[in-house]
C-alpha positions as CSV (number, residue, x, y, z in Angstrom):
1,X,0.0,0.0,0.0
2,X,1.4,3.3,-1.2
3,X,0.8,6.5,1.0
4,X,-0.2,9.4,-0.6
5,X,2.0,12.1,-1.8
6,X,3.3,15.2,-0.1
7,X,3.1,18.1,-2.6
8,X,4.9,21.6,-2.6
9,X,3.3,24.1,-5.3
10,X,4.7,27.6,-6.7
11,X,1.6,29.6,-6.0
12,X,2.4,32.9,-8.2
13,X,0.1,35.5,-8.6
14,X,-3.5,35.3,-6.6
15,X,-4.6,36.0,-10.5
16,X,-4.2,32.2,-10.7
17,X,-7.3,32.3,-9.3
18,X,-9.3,33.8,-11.9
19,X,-7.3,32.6,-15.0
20,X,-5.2,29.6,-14.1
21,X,-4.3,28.6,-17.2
22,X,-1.4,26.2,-17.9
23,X,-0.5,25.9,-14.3
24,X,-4.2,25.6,-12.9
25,X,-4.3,22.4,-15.8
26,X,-1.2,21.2,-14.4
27,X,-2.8,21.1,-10.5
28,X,-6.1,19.7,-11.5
29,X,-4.1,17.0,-13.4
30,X,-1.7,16.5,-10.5
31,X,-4.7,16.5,-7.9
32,X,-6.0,13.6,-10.6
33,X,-3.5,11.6,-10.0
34,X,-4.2,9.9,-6.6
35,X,-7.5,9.1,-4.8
36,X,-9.1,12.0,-3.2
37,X,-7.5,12.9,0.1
38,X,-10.0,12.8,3.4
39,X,-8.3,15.7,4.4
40,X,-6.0,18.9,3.5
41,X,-3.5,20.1,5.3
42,X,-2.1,23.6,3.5
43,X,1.0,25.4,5.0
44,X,0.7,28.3,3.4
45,X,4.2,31.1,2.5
46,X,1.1,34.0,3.7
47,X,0.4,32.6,7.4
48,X,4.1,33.1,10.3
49,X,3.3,32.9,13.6
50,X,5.7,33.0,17.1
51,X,4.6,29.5,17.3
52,X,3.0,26.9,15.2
53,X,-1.0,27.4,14.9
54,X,-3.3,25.3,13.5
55,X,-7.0,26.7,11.8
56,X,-9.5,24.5,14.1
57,X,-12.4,26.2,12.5
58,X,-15.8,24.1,11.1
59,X,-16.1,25.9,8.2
60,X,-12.7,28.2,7.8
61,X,-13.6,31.5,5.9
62,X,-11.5,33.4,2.8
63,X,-8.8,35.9,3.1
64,X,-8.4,38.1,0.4
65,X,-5.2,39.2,1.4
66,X,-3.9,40.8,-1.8
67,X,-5.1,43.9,-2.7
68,X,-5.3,45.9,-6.3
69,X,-6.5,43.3,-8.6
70,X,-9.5,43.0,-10.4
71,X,-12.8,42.6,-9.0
72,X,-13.4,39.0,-10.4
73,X,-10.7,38.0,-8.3
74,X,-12.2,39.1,-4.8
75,X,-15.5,37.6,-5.9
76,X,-14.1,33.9,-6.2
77,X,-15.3,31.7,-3.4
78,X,-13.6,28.5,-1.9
79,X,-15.1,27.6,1.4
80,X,-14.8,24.0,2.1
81,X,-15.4,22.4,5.9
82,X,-12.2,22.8,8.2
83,X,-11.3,19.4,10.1
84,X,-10.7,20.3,13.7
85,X,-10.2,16.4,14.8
86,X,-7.0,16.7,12.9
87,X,-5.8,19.6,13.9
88,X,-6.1,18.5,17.3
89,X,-4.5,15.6,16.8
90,X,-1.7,17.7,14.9
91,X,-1.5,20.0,17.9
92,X,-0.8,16.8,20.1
93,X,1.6,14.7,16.8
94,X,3.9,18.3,16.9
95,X,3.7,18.4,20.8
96,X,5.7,14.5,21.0
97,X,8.0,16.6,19.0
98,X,9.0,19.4,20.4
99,X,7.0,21.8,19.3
100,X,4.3,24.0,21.4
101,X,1.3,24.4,18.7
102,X,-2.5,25.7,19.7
103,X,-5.7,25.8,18.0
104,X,-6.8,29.0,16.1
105,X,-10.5,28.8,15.8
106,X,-11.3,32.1,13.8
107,X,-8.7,32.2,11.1
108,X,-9.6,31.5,7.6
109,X,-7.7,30.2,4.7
110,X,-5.2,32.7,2.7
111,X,-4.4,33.2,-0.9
112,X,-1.6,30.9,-1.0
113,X,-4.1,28.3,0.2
114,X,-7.6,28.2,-1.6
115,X,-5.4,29.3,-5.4
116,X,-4.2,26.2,-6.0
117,X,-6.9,24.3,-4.4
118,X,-9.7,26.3,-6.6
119,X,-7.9,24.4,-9.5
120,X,-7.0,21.3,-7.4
121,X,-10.1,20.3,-6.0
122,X,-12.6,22.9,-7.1
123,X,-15.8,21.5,-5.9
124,X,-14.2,22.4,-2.2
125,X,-15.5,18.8,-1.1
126,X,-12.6,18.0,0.9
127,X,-12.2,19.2,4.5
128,X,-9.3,21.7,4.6
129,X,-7.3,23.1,7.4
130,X,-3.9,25.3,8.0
131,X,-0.9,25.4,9.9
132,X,1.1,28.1,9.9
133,X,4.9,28.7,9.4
134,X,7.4,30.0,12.4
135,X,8.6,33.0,12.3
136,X,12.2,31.6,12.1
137,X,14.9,31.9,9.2
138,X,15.8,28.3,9.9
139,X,15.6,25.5,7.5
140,X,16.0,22.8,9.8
141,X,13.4,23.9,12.5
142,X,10.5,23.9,9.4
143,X,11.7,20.4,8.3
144,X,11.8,19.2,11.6
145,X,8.1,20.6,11.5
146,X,7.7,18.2,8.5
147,X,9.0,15.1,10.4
148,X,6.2,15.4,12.7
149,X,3.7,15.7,10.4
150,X,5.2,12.8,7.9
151,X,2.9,9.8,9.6
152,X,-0.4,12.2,7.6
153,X,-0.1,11.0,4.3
154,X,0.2,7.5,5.5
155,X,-3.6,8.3,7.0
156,X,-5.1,9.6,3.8
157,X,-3.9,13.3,4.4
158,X,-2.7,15.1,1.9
159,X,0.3,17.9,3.1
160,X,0.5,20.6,0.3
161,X,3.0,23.0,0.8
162,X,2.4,26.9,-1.0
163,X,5.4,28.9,-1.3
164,X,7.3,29.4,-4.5
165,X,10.5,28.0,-5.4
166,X,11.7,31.8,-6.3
167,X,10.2,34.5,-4.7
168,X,11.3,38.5,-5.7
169,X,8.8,40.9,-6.0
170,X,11.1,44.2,-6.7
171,X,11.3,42.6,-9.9
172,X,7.8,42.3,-10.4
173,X,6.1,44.7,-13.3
174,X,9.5,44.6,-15.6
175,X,9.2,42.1,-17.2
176,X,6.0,40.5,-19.2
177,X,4.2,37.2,-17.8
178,X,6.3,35.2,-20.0
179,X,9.2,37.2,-20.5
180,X,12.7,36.2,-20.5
181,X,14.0,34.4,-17.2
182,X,16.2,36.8,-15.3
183,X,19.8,35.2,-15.5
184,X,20.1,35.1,-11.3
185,X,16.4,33.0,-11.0
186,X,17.8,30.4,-14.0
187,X,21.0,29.6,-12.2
188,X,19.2,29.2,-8.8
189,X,16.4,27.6,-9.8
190,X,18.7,25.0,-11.9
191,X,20.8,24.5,-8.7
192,X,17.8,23.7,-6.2
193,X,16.0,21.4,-9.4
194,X,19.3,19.2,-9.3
195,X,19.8,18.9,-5.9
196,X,16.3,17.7,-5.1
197,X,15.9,14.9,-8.2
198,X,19.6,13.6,-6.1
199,X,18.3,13.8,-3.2
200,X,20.4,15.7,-1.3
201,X,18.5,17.2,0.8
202,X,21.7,18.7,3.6
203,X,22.5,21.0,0.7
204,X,19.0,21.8,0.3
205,X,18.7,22.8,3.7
206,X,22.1,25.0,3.8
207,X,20.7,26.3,0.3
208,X,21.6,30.3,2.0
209,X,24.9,29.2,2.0
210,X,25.5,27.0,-1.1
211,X,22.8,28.4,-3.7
212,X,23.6,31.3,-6.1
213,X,21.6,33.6,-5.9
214,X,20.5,32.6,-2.7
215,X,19.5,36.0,-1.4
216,X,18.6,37.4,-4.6
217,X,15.8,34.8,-5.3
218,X,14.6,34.7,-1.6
219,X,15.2,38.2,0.5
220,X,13.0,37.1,3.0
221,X,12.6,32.8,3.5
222,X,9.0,32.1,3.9
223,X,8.4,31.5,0.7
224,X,10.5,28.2,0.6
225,X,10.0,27.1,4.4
226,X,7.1,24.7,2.8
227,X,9.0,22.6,0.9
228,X,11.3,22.2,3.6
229,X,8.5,21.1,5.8
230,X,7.3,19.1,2.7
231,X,10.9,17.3,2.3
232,X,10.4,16.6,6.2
233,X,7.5,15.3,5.8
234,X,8.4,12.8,2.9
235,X,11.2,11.4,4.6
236,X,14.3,10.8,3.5
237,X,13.8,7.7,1.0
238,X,11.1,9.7,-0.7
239,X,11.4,9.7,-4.3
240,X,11.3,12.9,-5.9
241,X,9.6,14.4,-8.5
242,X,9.5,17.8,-10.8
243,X,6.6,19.1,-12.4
244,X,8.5,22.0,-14.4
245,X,5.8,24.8,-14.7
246,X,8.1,27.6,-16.3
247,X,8.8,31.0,-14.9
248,X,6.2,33.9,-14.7
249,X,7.0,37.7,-15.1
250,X,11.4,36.4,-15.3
251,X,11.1,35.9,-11.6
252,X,8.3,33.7,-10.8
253,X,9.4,29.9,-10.9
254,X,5.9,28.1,-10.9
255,X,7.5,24.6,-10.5
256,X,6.0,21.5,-8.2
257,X,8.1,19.1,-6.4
258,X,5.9,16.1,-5.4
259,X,7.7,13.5,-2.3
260,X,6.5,10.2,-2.7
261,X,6.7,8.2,0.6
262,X,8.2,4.5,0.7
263,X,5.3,2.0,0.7
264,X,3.8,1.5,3.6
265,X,4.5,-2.2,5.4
């Protein structure tokens, strides 16, 4: 018996949301690909808290925490049922490791949460919930997060990660939506691609120190501190996969990296 996947996705723009295009067909598809999770559990790039937090909510609400677009966009609706039985018992899982977590019963699901799910699993049939992301620069605390949470997919849980594999907005508006690549986001993005398909996942983790481009992709972290939970969470004889989703606006890399768990004994 195989578990399911753990999944880290590029989010992009929130206009995702209203014309997903090649990337949206790419989630759906990827969302097609194993049987449909009883649960979600979303670490979103958009939620950093002092310490861990967990959406315990019935029904979660939308954030629309972007602000400028068009009005389609802020009239989109993804309101699927929370899960508050597993985020209890993810409260309690991260507790046996270490890590102090509570309930947050009013807190809704951001941007970098229901945009890939609209495409994903658009009828919002599956009970989603959120944990957030520390407020910590460290790699190794967020995929020690991951370890914690790696016995989930093993229950039917599907971990999705939402950050983006480069992440620099002062770029943003120079160059068109599919515009050359900016030379700095190629050579990092190349570097974290191969590093992942060989597993090695130490230089992953020291990435500030051994990428190029390190800084220049990522000035602030939080944008990659999901896949570090989702390499946790995989394990370390997960097999990795690419989904190579191009680059948006020269600075935007879209790709997925899907873990796939050993089989299950």
């Amino acid at each position: 018996m195989s578990a399911l996947p753990v999944v880290f996705v590029s989010h992009g723009s929130p206009a995702l949301a209203a014309h997903p295009g090649d990337v949206g067909r790419a989630w759906q598809e990827l969302a097609a690909r194993w049987p449909t999770p009883s649960a979600i559990v979303c670490i979103s790039a958009h939620w950093l808290s002092e310490r861990l937090s967990v959406t315990a909510a019935e029904q979660p609400g939308q954030i629309f925490d972007f602000y400028g677009f068009p009005r389609e966009l802020y009239q989109k609706r993804y309101l699927p049922y929370g899960a508050p039985q597993v985020a209890q018992a993810i409260v309690e899982r991260l507790a046996e490791f270490g890590f102090e977590a509570r309930l947050e019963p009013v807190r809704g699901l951001d941007h970098g949460t229901w945009v890939p799910l609209l495409s994903m699993y658009p009828l919002a049939d599956v009970p989603v919930l959120q944990l957030s992301l520390l407020k910590s620069d460290d790699p190794l605390v967020h995929h020690r997060v991951g370890e914690a949470l790696s016995a989930l997919s093993a229950q039917g849980i599907l971990l999705l990660g939402s950050g983006g594999l480069t992440h620099n907005l002062s770029y943003f508006g120079f160059i068109d939506e599919q515009g050359p690549v900016l030379p700095f986001v190629a050579s990092f993005r190349q570097w974290l691609h191969d590093r992942l398909r060989a597993r090695q996942w130490e230089q992953v983790l020291a990435y500030q120190q051994q990428a190029p481009e390190a800084k220049a992709n990522h000035p602030s972290s939080e944008h990659l501190h999901p896949l570090f939970i989702c390499m946790g969470a995989g394990g370390p004889d997960s097999t990795v996969e690419i989904l190579d989703l191009g680059v948006q606006y020269g600075m935007l890399a879209m790709d997925a990296v899907v873990f796939q768990p050993g089989p299950i004994l």
